[in-house]
One Martini backbone bead per residue (centre of mass of N, CA, C, O) as a GRO file, in nm:
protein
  288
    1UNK     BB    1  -1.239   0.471  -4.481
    2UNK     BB    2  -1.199   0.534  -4.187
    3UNK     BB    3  -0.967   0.694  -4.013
    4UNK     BB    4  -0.886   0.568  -3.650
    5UNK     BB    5  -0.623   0.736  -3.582
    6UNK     BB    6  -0.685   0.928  -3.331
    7UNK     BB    7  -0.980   0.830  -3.164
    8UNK     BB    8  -0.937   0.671  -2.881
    9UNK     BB    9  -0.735   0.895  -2.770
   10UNK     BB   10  -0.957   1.105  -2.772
   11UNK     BB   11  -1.189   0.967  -2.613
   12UNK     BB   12  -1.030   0.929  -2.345
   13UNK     BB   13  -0.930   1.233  -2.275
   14UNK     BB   14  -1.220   1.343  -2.229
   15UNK     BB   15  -1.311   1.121  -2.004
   16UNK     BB   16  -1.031   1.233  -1.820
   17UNK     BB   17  -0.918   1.545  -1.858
   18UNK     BB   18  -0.664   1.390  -1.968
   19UNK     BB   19  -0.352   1.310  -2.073
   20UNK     BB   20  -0.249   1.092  -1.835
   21UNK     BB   21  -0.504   0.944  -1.800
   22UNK     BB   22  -0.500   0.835  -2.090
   23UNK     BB   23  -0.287   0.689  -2.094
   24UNK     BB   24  -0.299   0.510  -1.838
   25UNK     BB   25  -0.549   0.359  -1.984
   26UNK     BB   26  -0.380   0.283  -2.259
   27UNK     BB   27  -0.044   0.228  -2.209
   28UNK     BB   28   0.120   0.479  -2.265
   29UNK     BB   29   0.213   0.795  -2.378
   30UNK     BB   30   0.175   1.128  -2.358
   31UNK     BB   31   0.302   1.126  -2.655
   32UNK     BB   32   0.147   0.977  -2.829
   33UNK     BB   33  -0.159   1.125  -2.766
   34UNK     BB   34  -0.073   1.397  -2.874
   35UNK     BB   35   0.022   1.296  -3.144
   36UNK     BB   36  -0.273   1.157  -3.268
   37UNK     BB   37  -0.454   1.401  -3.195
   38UNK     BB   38  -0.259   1.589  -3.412
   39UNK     BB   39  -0.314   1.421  -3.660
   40UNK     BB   40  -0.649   1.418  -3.620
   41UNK     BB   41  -0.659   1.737  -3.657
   42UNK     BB   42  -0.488   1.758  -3.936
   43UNK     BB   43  -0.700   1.561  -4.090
   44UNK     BB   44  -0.980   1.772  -3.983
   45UNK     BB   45  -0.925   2.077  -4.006
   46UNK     BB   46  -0.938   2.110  -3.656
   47UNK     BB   47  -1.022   2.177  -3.316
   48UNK     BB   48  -1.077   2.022  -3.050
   49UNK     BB   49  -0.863   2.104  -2.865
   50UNK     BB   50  -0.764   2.256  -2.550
   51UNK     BB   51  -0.405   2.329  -2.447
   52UNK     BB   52  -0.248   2.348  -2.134
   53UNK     BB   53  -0.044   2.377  -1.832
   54UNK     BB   54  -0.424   2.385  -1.685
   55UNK     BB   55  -0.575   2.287  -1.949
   56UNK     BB   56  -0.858   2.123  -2.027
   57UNK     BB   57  -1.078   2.211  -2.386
   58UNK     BB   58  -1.320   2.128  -2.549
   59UNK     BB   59  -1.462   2.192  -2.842
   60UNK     BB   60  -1.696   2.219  -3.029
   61UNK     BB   61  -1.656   2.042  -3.232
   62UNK     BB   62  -1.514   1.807  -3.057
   63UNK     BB   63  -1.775   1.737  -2.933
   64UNK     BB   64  -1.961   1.668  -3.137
   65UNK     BB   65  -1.731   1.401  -3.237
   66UNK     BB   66  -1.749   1.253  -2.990
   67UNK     BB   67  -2.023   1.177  -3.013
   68UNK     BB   68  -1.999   1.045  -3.285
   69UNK     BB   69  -1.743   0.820  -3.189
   70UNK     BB   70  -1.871   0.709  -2.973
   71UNK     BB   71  -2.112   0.539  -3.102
   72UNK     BB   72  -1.900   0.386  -3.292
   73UNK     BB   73  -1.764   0.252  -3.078
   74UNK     BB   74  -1.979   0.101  -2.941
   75UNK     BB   75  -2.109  -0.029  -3.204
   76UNK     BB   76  -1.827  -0.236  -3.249
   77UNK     BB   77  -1.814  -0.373  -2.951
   78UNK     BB   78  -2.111  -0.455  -2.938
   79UNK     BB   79  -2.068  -0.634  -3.237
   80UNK     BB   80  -1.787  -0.808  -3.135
   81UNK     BB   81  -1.987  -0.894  -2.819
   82UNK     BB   82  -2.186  -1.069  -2.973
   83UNK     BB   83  -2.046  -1.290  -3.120
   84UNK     BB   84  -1.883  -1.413  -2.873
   85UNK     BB   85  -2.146  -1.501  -2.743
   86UNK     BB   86  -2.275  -1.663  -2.964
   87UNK     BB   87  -2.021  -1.812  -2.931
   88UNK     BB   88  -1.962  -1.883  -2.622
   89UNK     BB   89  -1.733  -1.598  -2.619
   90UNK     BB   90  -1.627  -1.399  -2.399
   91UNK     BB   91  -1.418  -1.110  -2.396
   92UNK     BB   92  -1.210  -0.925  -2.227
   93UNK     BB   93  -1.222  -0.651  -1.978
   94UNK     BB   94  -1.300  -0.636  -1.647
   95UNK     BB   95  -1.393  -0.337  -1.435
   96UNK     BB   96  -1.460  -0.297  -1.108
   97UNK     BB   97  -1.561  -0.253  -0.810
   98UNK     BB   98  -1.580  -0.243  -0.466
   99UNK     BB   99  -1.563  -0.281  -0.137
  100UNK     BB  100  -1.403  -0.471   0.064
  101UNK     BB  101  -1.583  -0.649   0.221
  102UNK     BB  102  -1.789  -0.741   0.012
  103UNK     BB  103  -1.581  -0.801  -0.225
  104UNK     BB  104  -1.437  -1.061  -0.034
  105UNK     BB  105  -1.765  -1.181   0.064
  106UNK     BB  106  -1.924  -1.194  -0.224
  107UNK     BB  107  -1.805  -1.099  -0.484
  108UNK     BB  108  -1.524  -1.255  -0.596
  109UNK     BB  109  -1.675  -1.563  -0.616
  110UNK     BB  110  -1.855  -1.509  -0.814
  111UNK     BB  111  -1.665  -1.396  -1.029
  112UNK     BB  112  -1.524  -1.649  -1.045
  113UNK     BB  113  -1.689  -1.820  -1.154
  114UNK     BB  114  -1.784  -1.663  -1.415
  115UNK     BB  115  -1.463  -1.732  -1.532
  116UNK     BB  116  -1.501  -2.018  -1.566
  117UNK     BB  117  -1.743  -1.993  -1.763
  118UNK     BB  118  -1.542  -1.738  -1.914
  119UNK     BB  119  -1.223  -1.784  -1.997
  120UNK     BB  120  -1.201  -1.487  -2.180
  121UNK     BB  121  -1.206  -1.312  -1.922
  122UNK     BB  122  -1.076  -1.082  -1.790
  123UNK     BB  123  -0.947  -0.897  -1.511
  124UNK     BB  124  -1.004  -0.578  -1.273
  125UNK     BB  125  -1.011  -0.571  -0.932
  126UNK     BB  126  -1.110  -0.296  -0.701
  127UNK     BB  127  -1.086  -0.276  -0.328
  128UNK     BB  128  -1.284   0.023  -0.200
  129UNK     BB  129  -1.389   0.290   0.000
  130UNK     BB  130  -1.443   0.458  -0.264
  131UNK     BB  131  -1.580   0.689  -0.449
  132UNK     BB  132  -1.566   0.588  -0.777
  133UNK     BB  133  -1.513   0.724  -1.124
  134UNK     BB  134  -1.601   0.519  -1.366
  135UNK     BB  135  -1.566   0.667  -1.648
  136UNK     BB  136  -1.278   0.842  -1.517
  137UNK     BB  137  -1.173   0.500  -1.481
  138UNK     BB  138  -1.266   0.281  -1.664
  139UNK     BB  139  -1.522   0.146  -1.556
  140UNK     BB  140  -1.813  -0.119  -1.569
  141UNK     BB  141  -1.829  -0.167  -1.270
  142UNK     BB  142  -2.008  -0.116  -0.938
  143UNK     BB  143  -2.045  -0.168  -0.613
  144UNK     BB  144  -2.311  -0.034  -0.398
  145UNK     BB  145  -2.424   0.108  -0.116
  146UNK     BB  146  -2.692   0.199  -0.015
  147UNK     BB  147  -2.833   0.517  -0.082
  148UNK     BB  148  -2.828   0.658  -0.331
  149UNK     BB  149  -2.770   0.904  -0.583
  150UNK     BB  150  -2.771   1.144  -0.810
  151UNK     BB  151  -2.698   0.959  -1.123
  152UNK     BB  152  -2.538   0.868  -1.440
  153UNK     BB  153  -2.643   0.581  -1.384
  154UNK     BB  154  -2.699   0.280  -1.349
  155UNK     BB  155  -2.929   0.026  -1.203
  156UNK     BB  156  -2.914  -0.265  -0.962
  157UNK     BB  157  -3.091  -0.465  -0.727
  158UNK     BB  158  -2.962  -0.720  -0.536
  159UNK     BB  159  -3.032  -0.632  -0.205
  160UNK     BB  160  -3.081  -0.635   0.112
  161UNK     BB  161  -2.992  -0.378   0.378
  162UNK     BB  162  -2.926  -0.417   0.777
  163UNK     BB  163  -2.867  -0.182   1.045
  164UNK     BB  164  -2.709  -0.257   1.353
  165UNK     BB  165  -2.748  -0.190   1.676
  166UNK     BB  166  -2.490  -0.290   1.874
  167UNK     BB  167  -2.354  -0.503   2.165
  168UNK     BB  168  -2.216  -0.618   2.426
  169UNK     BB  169  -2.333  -0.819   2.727
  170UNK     BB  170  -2.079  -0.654   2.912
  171UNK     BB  171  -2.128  -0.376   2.853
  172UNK     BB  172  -2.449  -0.417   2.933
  173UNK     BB  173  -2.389  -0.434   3.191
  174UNK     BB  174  -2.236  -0.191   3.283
  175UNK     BB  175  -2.374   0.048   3.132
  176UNK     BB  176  -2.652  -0.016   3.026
  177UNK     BB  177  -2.941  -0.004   2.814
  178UNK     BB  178  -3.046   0.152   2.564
  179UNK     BB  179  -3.397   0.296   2.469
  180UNK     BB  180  -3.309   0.595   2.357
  181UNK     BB  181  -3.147   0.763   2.183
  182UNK     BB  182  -3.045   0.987   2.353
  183UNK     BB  183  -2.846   0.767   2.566
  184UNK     BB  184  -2.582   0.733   2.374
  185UNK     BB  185  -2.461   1.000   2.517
  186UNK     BB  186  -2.378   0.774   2.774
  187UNK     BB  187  -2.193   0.631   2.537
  188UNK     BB  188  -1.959   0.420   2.347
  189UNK     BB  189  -1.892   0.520   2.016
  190UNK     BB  190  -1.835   0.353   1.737
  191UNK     BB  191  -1.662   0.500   1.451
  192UNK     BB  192  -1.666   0.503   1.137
  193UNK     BB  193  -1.719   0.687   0.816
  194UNK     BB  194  -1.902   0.859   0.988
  195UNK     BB  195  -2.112   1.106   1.194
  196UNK     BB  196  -2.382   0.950   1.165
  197UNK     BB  197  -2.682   0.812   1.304
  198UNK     BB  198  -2.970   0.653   1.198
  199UNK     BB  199  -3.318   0.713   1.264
  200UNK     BB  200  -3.662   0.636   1.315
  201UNK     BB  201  -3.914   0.870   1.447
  202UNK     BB  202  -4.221   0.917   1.425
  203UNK     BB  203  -4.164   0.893   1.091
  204UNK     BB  204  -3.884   1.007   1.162
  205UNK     BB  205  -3.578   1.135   1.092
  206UNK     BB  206  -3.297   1.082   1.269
  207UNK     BB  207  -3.003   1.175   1.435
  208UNK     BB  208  -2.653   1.091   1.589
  209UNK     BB  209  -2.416   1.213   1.672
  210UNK     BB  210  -2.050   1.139   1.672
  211UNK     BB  211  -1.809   1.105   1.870
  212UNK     BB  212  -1.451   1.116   1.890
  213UNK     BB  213  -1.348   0.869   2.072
  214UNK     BB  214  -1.370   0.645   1.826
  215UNK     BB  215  -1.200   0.522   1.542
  216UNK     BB  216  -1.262   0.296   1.215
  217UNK     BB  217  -1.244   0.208   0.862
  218UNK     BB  218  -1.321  -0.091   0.985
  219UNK     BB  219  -1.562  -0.325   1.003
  220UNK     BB  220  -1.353  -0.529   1.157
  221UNK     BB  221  -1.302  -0.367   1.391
  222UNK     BB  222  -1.586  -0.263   1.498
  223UNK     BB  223  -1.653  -0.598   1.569
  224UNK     BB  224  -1.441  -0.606   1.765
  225UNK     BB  225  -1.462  -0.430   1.929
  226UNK     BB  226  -1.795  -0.500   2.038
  227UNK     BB  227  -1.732  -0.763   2.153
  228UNK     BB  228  -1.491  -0.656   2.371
  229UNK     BB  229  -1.668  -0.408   2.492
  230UNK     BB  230  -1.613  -0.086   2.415
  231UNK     BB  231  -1.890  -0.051   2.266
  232UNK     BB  232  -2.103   0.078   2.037
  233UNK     BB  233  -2.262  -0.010   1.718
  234UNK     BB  234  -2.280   0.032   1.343
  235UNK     BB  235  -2.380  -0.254   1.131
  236UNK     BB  236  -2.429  -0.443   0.885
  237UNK     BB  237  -2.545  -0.769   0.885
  238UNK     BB  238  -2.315  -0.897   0.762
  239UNK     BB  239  -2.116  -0.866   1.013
  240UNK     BB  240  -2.345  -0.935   1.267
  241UNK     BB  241  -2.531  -1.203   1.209
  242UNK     BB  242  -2.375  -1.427   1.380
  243UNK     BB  243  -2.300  -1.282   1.651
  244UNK     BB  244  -2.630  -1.250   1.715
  245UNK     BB  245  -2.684  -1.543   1.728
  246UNK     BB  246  -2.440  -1.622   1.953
  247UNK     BB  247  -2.428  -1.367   2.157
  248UNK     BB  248  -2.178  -1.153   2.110
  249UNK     BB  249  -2.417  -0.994   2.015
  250UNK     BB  250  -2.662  -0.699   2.041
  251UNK     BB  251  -2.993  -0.516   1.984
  252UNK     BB  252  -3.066  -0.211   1.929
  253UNK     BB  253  -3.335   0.005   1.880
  254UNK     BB  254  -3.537  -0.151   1.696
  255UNK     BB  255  -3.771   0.050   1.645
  256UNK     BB  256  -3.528   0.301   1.518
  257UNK     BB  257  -3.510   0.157   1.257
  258UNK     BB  258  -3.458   0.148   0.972
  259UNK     BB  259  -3.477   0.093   0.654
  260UNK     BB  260  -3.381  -0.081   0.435
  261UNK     BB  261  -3.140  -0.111   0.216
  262UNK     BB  262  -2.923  -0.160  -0.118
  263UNK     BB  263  -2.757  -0.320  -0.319
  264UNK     BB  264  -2.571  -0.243  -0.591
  265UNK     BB  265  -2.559  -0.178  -0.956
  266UNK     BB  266  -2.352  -0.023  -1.159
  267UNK     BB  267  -2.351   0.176  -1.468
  268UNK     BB  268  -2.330   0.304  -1.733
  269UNK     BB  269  -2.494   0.510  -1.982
  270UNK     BB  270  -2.477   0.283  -2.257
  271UNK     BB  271  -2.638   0.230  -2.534
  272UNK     BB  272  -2.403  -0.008  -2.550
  273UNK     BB  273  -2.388  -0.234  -2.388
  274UNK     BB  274  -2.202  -0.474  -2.300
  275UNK     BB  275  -2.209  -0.808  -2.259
  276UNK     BB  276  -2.025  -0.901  -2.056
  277UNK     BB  277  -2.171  -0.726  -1.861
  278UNK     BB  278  -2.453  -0.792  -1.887
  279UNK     BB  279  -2.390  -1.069  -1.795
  280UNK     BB  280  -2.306  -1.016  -1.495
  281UNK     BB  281  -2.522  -0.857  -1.423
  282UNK     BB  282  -2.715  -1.078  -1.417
  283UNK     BB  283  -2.606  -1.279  -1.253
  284UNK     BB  284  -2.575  -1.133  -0.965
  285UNK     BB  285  -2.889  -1.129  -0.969
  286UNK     BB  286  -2.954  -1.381  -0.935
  287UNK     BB  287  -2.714  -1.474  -0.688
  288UNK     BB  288  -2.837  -1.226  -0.483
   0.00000   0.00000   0.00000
């Protein structure tokens, strides 16, 4: 049987592009994994990676090497999470990550319950408004917001999502309601992490720029702020739906919304998904 050592280590570096991030993710020192990937170059008498010491390279060698022990890699996974699961006992960790709002307000409610239901499973869950980089930091899945773009993940649409242009009652009564695009040109736009304001007129998108006198990448700062009267907001709907049933903010210019965009789960496009994965991902699906 294939001696296994130094092919988990050689297939991290791989994927993280770097020896200190695959240690980094296999929780161990950057001398081990160099040490093991030299023993498994050493036992199969050839050159997988060239590093020096500003760059790491892997060879045509080694990227075949790759290709062939990843896939016996997942296919080990996929067989040990296959039984676990028919035994009604799904095992190991799931790696998450959300933008920060949408995951403490709806994905880790689900996530914990999914866990009761499962309690041999492990957590660790990052919630970010950047977008994370799946593969090489290894998560099983993320939740993206808003229209995806061309992307080597896998996706499911779990919900749809409604963008609100909206203000408090006394700003417009101070400042008057706009009726057309543009304008806003002649209003305090409160600028989240975009530059620019979406929405389509006569079936054409138009862009609106965003002037700089007020920023912050908080949609729960920007919520606050269209309360108090600072001027117009725009944010989905998960954000300003009670405040706007409540009238505490007022809706604009909805002739010229966009059309719903939507919550998606993404997640690797490895031929043997895990089962745990494919489990919540189904849940999630499910539930939203």
């Amino acid at each position: 049987m294939t001696n296994w050592e130094g092919i988990n280590e050689f297939i991290c570096v791989v994927e993280c592009e770097s020896f200190t991030a695959a240690a980094q993710r296999l929780n161990v020192s950057v001398a081990h994994v160099s040490r093991r990937i030299s023993q498994l170059e050493l036992r199969l008498g050839a050159r997988l990676l060239y590093r020096t010491t500003r760059k790491l390279t892997i060879t045509e060698t080694g990227r075949v090497y790759y290709q062939q022990v990843r896939q016996v890699q997942d296919a080990l996974q996929a067989a040990e999470q296959e039984v676990m699961t028919m035994e009604g006992n799904p095992a190991g960790k799931l790696r998450i990550t959300a933008p920060v709002y949408y995951g403490e307000q709806f994905l880790a409610p689900l996530v914990n319950n999914f866990l009761l239901r499962y309690p041999g499973l492990q957590l660790d869950m990052v919630l970010t408004n950047k977008t994370v980089d799946l593969i090489q930091e290894g998560f099983d899945l993320a939740i993206r917001l808003g229209t995806l773009g061309s992307s080597r993940l896998m996706c499911r649409k779990l919900s749809r999502r409604t963008q609100y242009l909206c203000a408090a009652p006394d700003y417009l009564a101070r400042n008057g309601i706009p009726q057309q695009i543009g304008d806003l040109g002649k209003h305090r736009c409160l600028a989240g992490t975009v530059e620019h304001w979406r929405f389509v007129e006569q079936g054409r998108q138009r862009t609106f720029r965003l002037p700089s006198g007020w920023h912050c990448n908080s949609g729960l700062a920007l919520k606050d702020a269209a309360i108090k009267g600072l001027g117009i907001v725009q944010l989905p709907d998960y954000y300003v739906t009670e405040e706007l049933e409540k009238g505490l903010l007022v809706s604009l210019l909805d002739e010229f919304r966009l059309p719903d965009d939507g919550v998606w789960v993404v997640y690797p496009n490895n031929k043997h998904l895990s089962p745990r994965v494919r489990l919540l991902v189904d849940y999630l699906v499910e539930c939203l």
